[in-house]
DSSP file (Angstrom, degrees, kcal/mol; ACC not computed):
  #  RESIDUE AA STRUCTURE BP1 BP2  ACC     N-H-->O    O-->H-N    N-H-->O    O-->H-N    TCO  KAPPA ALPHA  PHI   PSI    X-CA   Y-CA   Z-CA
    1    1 A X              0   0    0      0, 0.0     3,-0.2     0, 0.0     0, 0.0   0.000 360.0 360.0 360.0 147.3   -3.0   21.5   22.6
    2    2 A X        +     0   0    0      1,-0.2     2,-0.3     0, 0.0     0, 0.0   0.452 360.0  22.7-109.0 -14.1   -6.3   22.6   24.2
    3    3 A X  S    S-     0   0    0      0, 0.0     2,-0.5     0, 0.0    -1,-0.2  -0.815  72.0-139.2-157.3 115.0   -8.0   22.2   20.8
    4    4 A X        -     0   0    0     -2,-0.3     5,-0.0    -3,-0.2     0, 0.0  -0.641  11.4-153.2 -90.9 153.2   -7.2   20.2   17.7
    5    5 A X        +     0   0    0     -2,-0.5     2,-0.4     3,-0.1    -1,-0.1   0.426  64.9  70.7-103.5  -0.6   -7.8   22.2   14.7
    6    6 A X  S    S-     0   0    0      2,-0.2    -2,-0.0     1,-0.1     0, 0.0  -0.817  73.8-132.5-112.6 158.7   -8.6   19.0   11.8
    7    7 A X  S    S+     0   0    0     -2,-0.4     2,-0.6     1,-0.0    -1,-0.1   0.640  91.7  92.3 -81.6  -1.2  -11.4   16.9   11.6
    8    8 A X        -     0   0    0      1,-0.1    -2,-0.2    80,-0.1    80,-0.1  -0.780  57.4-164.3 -96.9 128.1   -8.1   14.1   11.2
    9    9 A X        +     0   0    0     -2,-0.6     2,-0.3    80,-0.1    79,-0.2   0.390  62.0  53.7 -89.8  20.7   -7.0   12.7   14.2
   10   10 A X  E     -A   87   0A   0     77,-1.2    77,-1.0     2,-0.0     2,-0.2  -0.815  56.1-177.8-125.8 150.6   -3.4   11.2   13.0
   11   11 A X  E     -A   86   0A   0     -2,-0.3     2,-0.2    75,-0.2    75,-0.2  -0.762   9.1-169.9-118.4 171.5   -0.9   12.6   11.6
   12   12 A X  E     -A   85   0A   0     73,-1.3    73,-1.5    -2,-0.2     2,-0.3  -0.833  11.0-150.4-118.4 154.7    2.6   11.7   10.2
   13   13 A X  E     -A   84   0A   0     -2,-0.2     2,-0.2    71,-0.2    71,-0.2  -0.817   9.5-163.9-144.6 116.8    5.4   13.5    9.1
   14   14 A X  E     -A   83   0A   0     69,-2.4    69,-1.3    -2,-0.3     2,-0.5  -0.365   7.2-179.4 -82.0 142.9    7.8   12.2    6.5
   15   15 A X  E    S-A   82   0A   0     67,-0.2    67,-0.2    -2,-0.2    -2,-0.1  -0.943  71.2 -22.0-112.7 151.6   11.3   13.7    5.8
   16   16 A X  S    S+     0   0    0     65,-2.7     2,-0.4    -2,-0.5    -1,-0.1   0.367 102.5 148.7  58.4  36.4   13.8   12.3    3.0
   17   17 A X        -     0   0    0     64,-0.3     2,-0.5    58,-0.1    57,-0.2  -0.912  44.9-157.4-125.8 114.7   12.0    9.1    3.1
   18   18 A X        -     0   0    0     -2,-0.4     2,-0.3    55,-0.1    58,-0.1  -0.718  11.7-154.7-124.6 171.9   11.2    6.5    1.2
   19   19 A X        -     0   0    0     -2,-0.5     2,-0.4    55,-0.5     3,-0.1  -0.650   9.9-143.3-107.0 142.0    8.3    4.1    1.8
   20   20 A X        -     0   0    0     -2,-0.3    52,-0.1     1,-0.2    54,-0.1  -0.890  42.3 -64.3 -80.0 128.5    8.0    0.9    0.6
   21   21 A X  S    S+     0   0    0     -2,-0.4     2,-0.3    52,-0.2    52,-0.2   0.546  76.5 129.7  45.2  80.4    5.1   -1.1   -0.6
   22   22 A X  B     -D   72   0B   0     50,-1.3    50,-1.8    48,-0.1     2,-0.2  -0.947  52.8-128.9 179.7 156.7    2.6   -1.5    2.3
   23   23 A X        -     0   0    0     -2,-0.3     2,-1.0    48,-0.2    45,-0.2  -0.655  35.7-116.7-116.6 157.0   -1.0   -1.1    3.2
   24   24 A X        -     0   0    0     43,-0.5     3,-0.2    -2,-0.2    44,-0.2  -0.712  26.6-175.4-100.0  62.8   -1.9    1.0    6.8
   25   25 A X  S    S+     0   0    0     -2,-1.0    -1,-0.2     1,-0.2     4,-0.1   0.672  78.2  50.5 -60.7 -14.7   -3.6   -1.0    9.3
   26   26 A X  S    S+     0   0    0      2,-0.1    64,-0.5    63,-0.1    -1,-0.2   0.906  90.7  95.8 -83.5 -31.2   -4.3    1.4   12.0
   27   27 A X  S    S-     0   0    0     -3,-0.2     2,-0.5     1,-0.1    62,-0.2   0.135  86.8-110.4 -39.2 155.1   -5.9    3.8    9.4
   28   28 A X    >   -     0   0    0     60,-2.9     3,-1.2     1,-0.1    60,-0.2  -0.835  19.1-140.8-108.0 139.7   -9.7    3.3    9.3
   29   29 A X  T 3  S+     0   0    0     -2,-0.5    40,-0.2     1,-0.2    -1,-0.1   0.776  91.0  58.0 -74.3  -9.5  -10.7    1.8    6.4
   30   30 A X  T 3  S+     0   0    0      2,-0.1     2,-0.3    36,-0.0    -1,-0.2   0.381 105.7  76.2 -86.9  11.6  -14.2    3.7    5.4
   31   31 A X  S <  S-     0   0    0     -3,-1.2     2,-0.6    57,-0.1    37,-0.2  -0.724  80.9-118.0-123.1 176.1  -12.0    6.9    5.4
   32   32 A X        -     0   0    0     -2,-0.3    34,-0.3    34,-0.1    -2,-0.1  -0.905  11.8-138.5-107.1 123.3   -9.3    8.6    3.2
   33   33 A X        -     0   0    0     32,-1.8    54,-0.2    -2,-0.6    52,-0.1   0.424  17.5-149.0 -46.5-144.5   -5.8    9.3    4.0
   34   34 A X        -     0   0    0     52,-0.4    52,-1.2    29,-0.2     2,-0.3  -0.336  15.9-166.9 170.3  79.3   -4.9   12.9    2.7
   35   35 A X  E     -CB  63  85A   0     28,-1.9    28,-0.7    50,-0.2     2,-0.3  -0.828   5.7-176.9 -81.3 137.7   -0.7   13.1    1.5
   36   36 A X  E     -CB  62  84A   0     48,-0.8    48,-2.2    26,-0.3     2,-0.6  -0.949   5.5-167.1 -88.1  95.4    0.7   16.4    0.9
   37   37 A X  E     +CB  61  83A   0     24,-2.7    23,-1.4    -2,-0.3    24,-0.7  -0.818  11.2 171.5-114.5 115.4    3.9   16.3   -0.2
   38   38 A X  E     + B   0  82A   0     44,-0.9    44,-0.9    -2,-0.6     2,-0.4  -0.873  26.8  86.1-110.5 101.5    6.3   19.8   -0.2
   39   39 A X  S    S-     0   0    0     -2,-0.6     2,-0.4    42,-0.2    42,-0.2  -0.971  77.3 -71.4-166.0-159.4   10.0   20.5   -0.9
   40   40 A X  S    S+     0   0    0     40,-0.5    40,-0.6    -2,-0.4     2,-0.3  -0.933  82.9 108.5 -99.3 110.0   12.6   21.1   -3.7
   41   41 A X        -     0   0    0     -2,-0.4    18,-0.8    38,-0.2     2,-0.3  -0.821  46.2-151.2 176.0 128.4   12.9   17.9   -5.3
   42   42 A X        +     0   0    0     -2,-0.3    37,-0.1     1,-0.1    36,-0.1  -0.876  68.6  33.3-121.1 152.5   11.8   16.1   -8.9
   43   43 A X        +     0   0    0     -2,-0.3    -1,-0.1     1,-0.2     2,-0.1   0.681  67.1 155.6  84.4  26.3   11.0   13.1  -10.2
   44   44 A X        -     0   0    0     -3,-0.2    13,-0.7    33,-0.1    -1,-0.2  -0.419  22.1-169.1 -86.8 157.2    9.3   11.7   -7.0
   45   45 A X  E     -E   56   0C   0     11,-0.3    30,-3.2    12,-0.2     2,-0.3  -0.865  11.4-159.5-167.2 128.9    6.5    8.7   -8.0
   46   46 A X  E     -EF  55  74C   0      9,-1.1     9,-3.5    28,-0.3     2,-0.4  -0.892  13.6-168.0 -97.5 140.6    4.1    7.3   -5.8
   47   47 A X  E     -EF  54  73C   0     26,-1.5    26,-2.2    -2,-0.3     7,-0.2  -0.931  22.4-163.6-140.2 175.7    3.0    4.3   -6.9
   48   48 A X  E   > -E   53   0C   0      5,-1.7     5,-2.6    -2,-0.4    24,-0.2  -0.723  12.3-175.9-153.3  78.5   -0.4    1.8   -5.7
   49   49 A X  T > 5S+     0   0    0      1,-0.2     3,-2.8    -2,-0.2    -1,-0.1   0.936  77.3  63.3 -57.5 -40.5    0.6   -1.7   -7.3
   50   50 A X  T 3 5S+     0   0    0     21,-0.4    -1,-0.2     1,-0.2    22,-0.1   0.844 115.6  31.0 -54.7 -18.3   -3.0   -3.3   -6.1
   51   51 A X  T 3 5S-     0   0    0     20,-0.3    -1,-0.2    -3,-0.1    -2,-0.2   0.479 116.0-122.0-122.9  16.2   -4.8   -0.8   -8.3
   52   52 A X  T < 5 +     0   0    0     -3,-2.8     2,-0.3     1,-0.2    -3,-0.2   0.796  67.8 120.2  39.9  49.3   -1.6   -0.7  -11.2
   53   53 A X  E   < -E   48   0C   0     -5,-2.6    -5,-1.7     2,-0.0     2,-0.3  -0.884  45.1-170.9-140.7-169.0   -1.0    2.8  -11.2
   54   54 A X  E     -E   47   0C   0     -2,-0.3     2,-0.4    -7,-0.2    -7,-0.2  -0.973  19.4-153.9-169.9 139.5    2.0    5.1  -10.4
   55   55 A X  E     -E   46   0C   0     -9,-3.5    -9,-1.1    -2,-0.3     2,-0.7  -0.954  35.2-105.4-132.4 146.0    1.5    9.6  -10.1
   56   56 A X  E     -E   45   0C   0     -2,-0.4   -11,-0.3   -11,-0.2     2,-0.1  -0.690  31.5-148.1 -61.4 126.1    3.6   11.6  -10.6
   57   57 A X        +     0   0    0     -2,-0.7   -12,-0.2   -13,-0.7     4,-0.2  -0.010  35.9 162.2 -99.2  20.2    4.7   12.9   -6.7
   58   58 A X    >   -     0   0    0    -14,-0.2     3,-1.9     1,-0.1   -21,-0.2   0.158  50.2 -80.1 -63.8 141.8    5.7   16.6   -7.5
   59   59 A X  T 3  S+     0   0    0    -18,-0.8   -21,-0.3     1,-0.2    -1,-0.1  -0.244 123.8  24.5 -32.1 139.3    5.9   19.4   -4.8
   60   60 A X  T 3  S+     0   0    0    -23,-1.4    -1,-0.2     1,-0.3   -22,-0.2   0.253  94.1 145.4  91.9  -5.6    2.4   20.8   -3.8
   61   61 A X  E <   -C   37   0A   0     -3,-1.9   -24,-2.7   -24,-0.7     2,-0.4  -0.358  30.2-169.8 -71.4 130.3    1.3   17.4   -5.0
   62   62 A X  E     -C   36   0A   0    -26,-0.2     2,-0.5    -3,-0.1   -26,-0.3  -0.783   5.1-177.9-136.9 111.7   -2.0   15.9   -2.8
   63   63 A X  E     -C   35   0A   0    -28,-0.7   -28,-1.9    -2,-0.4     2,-0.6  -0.602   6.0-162.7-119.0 122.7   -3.1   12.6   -3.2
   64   64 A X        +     0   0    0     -2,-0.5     2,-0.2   -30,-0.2   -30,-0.1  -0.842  26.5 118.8-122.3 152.7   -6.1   11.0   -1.4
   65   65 A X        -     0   0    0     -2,-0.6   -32,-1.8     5,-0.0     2,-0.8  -0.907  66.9 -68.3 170.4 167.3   -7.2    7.3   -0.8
   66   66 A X    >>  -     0   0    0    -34,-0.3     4,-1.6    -2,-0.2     3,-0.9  -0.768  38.5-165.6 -99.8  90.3   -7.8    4.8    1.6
   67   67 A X  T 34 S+     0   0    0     -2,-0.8   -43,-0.5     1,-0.3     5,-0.2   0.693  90.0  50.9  -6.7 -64.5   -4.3    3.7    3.5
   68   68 A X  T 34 S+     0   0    0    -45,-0.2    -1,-0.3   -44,-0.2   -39,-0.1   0.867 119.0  32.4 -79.6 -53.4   -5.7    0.7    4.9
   69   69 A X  T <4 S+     0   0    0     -3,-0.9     2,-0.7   -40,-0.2    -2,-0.2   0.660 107.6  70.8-112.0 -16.7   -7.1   -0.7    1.7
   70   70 A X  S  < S-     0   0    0     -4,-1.6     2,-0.2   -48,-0.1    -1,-0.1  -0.856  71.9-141.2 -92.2  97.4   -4.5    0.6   -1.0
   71   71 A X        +     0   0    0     -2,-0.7     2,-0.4   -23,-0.1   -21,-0.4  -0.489  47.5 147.9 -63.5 134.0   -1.0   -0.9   -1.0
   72   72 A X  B     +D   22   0B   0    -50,-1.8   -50,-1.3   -24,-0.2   -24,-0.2  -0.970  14.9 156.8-149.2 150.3    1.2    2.5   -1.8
   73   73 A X  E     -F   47   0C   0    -26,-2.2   -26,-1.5    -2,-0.4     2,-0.3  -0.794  33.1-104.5 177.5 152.9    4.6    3.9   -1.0
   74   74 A X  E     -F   46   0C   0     -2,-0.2   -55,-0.5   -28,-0.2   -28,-0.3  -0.559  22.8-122.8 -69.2 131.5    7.1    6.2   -2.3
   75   75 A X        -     0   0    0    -30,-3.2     2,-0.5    -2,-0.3   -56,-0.2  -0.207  37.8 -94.8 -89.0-159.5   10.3    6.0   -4.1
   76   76 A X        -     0   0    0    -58,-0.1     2,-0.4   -32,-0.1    -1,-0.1  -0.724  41.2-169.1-112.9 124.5   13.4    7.3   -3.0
   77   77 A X        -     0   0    0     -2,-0.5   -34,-0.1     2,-0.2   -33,-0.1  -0.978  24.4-132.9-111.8 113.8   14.3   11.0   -4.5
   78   78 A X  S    S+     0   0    0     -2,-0.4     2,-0.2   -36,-0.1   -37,-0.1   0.386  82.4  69.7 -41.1 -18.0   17.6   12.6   -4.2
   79   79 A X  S    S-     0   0    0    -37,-0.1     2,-0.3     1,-0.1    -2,-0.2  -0.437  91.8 -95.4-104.5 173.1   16.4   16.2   -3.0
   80   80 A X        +     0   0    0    -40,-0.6   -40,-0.5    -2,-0.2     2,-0.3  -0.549  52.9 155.5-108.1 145.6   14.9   17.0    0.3
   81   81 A X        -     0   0    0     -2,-0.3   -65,-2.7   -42,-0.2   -64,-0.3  -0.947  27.3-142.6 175.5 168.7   11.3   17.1    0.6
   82   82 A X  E     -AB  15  38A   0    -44,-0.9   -44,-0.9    -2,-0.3     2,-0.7  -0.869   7.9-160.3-128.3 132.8    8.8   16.7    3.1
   83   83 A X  E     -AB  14  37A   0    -69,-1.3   -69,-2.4    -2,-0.2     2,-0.6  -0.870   9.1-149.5-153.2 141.7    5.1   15.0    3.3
   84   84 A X  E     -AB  13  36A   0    -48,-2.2   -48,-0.8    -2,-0.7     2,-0.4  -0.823  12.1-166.5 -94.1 103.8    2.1   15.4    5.7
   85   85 A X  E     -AB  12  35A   0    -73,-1.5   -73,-1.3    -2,-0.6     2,-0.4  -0.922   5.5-174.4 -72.2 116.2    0.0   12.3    6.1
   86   86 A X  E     +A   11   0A   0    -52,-1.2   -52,-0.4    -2,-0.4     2,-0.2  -0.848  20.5 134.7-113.0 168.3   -3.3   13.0    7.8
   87   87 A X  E     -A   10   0A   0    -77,-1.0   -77,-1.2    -2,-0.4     2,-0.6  -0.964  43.2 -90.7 178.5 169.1   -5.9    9.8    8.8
   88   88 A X        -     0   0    0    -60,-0.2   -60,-2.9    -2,-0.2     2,-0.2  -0.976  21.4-162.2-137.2 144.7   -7.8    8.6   11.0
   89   89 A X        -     0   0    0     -2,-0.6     3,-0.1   -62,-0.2   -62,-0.1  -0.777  25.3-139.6 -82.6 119.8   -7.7    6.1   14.1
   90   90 A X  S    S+     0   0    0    -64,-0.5     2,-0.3    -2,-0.2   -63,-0.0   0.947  97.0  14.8 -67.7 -24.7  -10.2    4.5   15.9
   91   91 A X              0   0    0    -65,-0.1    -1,-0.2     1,-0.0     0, 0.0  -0.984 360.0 360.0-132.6 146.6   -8.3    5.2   19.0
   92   92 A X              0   0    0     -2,-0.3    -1,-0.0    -3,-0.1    -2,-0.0   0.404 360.0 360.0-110.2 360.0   -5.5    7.5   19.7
């Protein structure tokens, strides 16, 4: 690419995956991750035990917060779906 088009310089993209538990060390912490999460697929839950709470994870669903300082992960859902993490790196 001759130009990147976000002000985030990471991203990930998750398929049919789910995350366990776990805080983001490359992410920098004085910034926010961005999740976007798309498919057919219900009953999806994100959840961030350090701060005791759990969202509902629904298609179209976008959750922001600080990677690095928030332990989070997804649970495992039976339908396909898809989710764009953007963040930032101090180096790339």
């Amino acid at each position: 690419l001759q130009y990147w088009a976000s002000v985030f310089n990471s991203l990930s993209v998750i398929c049919n995956w789910q995350t366990p538990n776990h805080r983001d060390h490359l992410s920098i912490p004085e910034c926010f991750d961005i999740l976007t999460a798309v498919g057919n697929y219900s009953n999806a839950r994100m959840s961030m035990p350090s701060l005791q709470l759990e969202f509902r994870y629904d298609p179209g669903c976008m959750i922001a917060f600080s990677g690095r300082l928030v332990r989070h992960g997804v649970h495992a859902v039976e339908e396909d779906w898809i989710a764009w993490a953007w963040y930032m790196r101090d180096s790339v």
